[in-house]
N, C-alpha and C positions, 0 to 999 in steps of 0.2 A: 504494500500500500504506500502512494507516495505520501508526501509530507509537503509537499509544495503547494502551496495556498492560492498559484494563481489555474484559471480556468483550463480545463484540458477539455479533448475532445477533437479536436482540428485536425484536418489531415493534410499531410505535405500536399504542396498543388502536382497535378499531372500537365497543366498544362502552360508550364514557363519552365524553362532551362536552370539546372540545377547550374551553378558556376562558382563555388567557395563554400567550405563547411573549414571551421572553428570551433576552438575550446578554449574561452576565455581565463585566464588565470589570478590568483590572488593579485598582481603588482597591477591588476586593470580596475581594480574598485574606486569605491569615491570615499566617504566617509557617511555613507549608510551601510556600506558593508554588497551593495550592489552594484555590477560591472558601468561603469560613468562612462556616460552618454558619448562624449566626443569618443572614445573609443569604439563605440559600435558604431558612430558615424563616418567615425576612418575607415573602418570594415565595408562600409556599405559603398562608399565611393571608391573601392577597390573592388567590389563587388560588380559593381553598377557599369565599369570601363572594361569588364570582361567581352561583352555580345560587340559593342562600336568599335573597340583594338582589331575587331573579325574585320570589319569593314573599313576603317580607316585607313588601314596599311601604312603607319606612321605616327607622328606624334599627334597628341591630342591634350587638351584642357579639359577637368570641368569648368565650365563655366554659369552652372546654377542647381542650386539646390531646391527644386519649385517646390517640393513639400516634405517633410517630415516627421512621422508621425510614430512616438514610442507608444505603444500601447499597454505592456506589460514590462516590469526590470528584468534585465539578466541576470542570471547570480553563475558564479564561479564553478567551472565544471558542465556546465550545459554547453549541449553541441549545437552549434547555431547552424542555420541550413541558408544559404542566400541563395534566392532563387530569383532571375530578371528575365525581362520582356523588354523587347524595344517596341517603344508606342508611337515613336515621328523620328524619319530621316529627313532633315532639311536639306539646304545646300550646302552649308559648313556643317550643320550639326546632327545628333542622335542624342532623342530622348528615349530615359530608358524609366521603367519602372522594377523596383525592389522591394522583394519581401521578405523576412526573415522570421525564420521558425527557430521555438526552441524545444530543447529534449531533454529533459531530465536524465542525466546519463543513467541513476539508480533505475530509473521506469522508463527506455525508450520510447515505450507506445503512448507513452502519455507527449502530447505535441502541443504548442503555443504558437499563435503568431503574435511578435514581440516587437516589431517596428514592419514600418513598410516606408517608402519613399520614391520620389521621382525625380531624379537630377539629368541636367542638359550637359554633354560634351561636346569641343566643337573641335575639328581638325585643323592642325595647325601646320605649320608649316615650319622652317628651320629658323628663323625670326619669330615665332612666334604670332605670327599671322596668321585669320583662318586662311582656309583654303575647300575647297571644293571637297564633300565626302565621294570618294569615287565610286561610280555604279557599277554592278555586278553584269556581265559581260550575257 
């Protein structure tokens, strides 16, 4: 029986691209004793540049965090699942959306989703200028 207080029941998605799993560690907490926020928000923008790195074929920026949303804390030892979808190719850019599960390692089957977010990248160029995302042949 777990002992984790937040909601379970959720199941991994089937249909967005599994791209990074994690296991957050003691030195990532905050001073409630759960994994602090900018930390999973690093995660997630390394998360998030895995599907547009496919398509860019080159350097790239984020360039916007349009939403972010934690829903549940992380605590230390939970296998976090990042799972993205690209939702708009511009001209320079790839918006992607991110979602992130958690697992109670003691009770795998028990699943949470614990933040989700959508950030903009744009393709850059060797100056650091956009530049055109290039199209698939």
């Amino acid at each position: 029986m777990s002992t984790d207080s937040r909601p379970a029941g959720v199941a991994l998605p089937t249909d967005k691209e599994l791209v990074m799993r994690v296991i957050p560690m003691p030195a990532d907490v905050n001073a409630n004793g759960d994994i602090f926020g900018g930390w999973v928000m690093a995660q997630v923008d390394l998360a998030g540049a895995v599907l547009p790195a496919r398509l860019v074929q080159g350097r790239m920026a984020t360039v916007a965090v349009n939403q972010f949303v934690f829903k549940q804390p992380v605590r230390v030892g939970d296998l976090l699942s990042f799972y993205a979808e690209i939702v708009r190719i511009g001209r320079t850019s790839i918006t992607v959306n991110v979602e992130v599960y958690a697992q109670h390692l003691s009770t795998q089957h028990d699943v949470v989703k614990v933040t989700e977010a959508t950030l903009t990248y744009v393709a850059t160029d060797a100056q650091g200028k956009p530049r055109p995302v290039p199209r698939p042949a």
